[in-house]
N, C-alpha and C positions, 0 to 999 in steps of 0.2 A: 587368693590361693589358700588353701586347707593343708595342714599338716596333721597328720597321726601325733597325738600325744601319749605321754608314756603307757600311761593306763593300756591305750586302746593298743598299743604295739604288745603290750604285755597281757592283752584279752585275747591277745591274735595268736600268742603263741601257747595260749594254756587251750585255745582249740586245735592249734592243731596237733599240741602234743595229747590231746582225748581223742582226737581223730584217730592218731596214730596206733594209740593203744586200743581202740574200737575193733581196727584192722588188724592188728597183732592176735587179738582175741579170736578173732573168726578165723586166721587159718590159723592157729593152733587147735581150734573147734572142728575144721575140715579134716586136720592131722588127725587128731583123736579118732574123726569117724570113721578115718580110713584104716585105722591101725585096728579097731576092731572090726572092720571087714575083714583083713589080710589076718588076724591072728584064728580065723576057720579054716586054713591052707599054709598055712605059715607058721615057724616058732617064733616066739622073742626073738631068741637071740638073730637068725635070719632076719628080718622084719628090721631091726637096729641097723646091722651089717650093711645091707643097702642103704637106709634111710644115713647114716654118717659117710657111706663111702660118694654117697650124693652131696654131701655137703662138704667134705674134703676138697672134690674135683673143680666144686666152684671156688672154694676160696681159694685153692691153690690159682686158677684160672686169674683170677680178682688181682690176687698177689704178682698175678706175672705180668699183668697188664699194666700194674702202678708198680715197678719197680722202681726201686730206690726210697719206696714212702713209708718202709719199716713198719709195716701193714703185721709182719709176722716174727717182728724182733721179742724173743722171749728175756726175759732179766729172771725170772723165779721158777726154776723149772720144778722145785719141790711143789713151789705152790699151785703150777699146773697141774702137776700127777695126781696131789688130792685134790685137786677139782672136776679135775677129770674121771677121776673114780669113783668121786660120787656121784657123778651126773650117770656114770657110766649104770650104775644101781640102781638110781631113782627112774631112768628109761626103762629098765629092766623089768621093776617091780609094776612101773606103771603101766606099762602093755601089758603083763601079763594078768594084771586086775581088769584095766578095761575088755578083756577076750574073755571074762568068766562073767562082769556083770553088765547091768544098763548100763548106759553110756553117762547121764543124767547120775546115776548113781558114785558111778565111780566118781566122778568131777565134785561131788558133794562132799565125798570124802577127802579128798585133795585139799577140801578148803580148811582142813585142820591145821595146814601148813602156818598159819599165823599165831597159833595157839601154843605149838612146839617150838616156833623161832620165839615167841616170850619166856617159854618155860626153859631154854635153854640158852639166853640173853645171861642168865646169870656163873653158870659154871663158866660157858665160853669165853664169856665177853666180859664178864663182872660189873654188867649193868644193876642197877636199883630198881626191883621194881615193887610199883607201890601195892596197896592191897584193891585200888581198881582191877588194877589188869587180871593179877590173881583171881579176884572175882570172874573176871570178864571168860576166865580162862578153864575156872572152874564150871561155869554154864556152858562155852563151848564142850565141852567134853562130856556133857548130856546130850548136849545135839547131836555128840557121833552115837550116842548109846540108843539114844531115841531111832537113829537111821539105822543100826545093827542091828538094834533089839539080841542083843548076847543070850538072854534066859529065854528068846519064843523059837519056834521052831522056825518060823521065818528068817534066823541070823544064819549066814553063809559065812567060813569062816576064809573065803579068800578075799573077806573084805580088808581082810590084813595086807592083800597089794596095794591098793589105794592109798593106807595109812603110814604104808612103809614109805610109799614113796611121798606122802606128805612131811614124814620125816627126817626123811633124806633131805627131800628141798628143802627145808627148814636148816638142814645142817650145811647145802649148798650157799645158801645164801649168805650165811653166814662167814663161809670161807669167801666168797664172794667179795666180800666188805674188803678183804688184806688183797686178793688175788691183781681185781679189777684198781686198785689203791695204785698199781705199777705194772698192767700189762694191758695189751691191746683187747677190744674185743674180738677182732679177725684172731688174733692169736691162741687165744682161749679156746674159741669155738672151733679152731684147726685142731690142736691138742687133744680136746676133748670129743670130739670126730675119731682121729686115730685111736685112743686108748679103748674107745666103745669097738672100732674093729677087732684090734686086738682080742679083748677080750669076748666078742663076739665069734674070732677063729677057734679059741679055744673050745667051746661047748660044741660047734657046730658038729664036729663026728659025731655027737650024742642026738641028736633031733634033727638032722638034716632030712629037708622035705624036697624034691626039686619045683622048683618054684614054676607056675604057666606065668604067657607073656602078661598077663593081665595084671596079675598078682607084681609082675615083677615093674611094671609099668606105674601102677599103685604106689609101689615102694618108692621109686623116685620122685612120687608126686609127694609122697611123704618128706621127704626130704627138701625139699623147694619150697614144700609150707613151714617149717620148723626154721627151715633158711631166712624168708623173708617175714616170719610169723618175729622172731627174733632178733634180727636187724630194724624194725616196726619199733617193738617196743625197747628197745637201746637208744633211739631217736626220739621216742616219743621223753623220755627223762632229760632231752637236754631242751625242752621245750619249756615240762612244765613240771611242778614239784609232785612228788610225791603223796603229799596227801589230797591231792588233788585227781592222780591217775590211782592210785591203789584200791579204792571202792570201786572202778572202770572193773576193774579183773574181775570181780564179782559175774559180767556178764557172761561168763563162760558158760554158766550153769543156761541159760537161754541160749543159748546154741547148742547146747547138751540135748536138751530137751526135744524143742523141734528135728536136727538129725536122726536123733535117736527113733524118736513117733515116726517121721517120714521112711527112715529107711529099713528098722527094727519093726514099727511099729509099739515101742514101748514109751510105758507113760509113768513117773514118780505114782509110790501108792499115798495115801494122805500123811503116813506117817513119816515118810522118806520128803516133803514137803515140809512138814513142818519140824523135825530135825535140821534141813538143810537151813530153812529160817534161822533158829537159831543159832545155828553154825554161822551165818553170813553176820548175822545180829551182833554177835562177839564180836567179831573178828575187827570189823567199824568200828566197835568202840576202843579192840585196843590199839588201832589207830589214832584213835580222837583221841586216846589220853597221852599216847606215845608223842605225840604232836606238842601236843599242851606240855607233857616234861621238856620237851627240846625246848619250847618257847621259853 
C-alpha cells in the first residue's frame, strides 16, 4: 500500500490552487469581452446595475439556502462601505476604458496595479521599501509611457480609465488586507453588489439607454462570470501561496489578446507589446523581492 507524502499532498494542492486561478482568469477574460461588447448599447453605469444586481440575487439565494452559517454576518460596516466604494470606482472606470480602447490594451494597463500598491505600501501601510522595488517601479512606469506614448499622437487620453482603475485596485487591495482580516467573502461581495447599485441608481437619469434582450442577457452573463470568476480565485489562495498564484494573473493579457483578434479583430501594436513586457517584467520582480523581504 502507497500513501501520499507531504510533499506530494502539498504539489496537489499548489495545482489545484493554479488550476483555480487559470479558471478565475478566463472568465474574468469572458467578462471583460463582454463588457466591451455591451458598452456599444449600454452606459457604465447600466452595464454595473445588472451585472451586481446579478450577483446580489445569487448570494442572497446561496445565503438562504445555508441559513444559520453566517455566510453574511457583517462585524465592520465602515470597512465595508469603503470597500465597497472603491470597488464601486474601479468597475466604473474600468468599463468605461475597456468601451473606448483594445481589450488587450486596456488589460495592459491594469497591470500597473502592482506598481501603485508598492508606491502606496508606504503612506498606507508604513511598509519599507527597499530601493529594488523603487527601481522596479520606476521601470514599470516607462512601460505605461511606452504603451501611451503621452508626446505621439498616438496617446488617447482615456487611457486614464485603465490606470484609474489600476489605481483604485491598488488602493482596493489594500483596504482589502483590514476588511477581509474580519469579514466573510459572501459578505463583502454582497455589500459591495449593493453600494454599486446604489450608486448606479443615481447616474442612471443621466444615460439611461433601454437595454434589447440580448444586451440585457449579456449583462447577467456578466455577472455569473465576475461571480464564479471571484469565488475561483478566493479558493484558489487557500490552496496555494501567493507567490506562487500572482505571476498566474499575468495570463490575463492572453485572453485579452485572442478575444479581442477573434471578436474585434484587434491585435497589440509592437510598442503596446513591448511596454506591456515591461510592465509584466516589473511587476514579477516586485513580487520576487516582496517575497524575499517576508522571508
Amino acid at each position: 500500500m502507497t500513501t501520499n507524502s507531504p510533499n506530494n499532498s502539498h504539489e496537489s494542492a499548489r495545482l489545484k490552487g493554479a488550476t483555480f486561478i487559470l479558471l478565475s482568469i478566463f472568465f474574468m477574460g469572458v467578462n471583460n469581452a463582454i463588457l466591451k461588447w455591451l458598452s456599444g448599447g449600454m452606459s457604465a453605469s447600466q452595464i454595473l446595475f445588472v451585472r451586481s444586481a446579478v450577483i446580489v440575487i445569487i448570494v442572497l439565494a446561496i445565503a438562504w439556502r445555508k441559513r444559520g452559517s453566517g455566510l453574511l454576518r457583517i462585524n465592520d460596516w465602515r470597512g465595508h462601505a469603503i470597500w465597497g466604494s472603491i470597488q464601486f470606482f474601479n468597475a466604473i472606470v474600468f468599463i468605461m476604458g475597456v468601451g473606448y480602447l483594445p481589450l488587450a490594451d486596456t488589460i495592459a494597463l491594469t497591470f500597473a496595479g502592482p506598481l501603485f500598491l508598492t508606491a502606496l505600501a508606504i503612506p498606507l501601510l508604513g511598509e519599507r521599501i527597499g530601493w529594488h522595488r523603487w527601481a522596479a517601479v520606476f521601470v514599470g512606469f516607462i512601460g505605461i509611457l511606452i504603451i501611451t506614448r503621452p508626446s505621439s499622437a498616438a496617446f488617447q487620453w482615456v487611457a486614464l480609465f485603465p490606470l484609474g482603475a489600476a489605481l483604485s485596485g491598488a488602493v482596493r487591495d489594500i483596504a482589502s488586507r483590514k476588511v477581509t482580516a474580519r469579514e466573510g467573502s459572501t459578505s463583502v461581495l454582497l455589500t459591495s453588489s449593493l453600494i454599486a447599485m446604489a450608486g448606479t441608481v443615481v447616474t442612471a437619469p443621466f444615460d439611461w439607454v433601454v437595454p434589447t434582450a440580448s444586451d440585457l442577457g449579456l449583462g447577467i452573463v456578466t455577472g455569473l462570470c465576475v461571480l464564479v470568476g471571484q469565488f475561483l480565485m478566493i479558493d484558489a489562495f487557500r490552496y496555494a501561496e501567493a507567490k506562487v498564484l500572482a505571476p498566474l494573473r499575468y495570463s490575463a493579457i492572453l485572453w485579452s489578446v485572442i478575444l479581442g483578434y477573434l471578436v474585434w479583430g484587434d491585435l497589440p501594436d509592437s510598442w503596446t507589446i513591448v511596454g506591456t513586457a515591461v510592465v509584466i517584467a516589473s511587476g514579477l520582480y516586485i513580487l520576487h523581492r516582496e517575497y524575499r523581504a517576508r522571508r
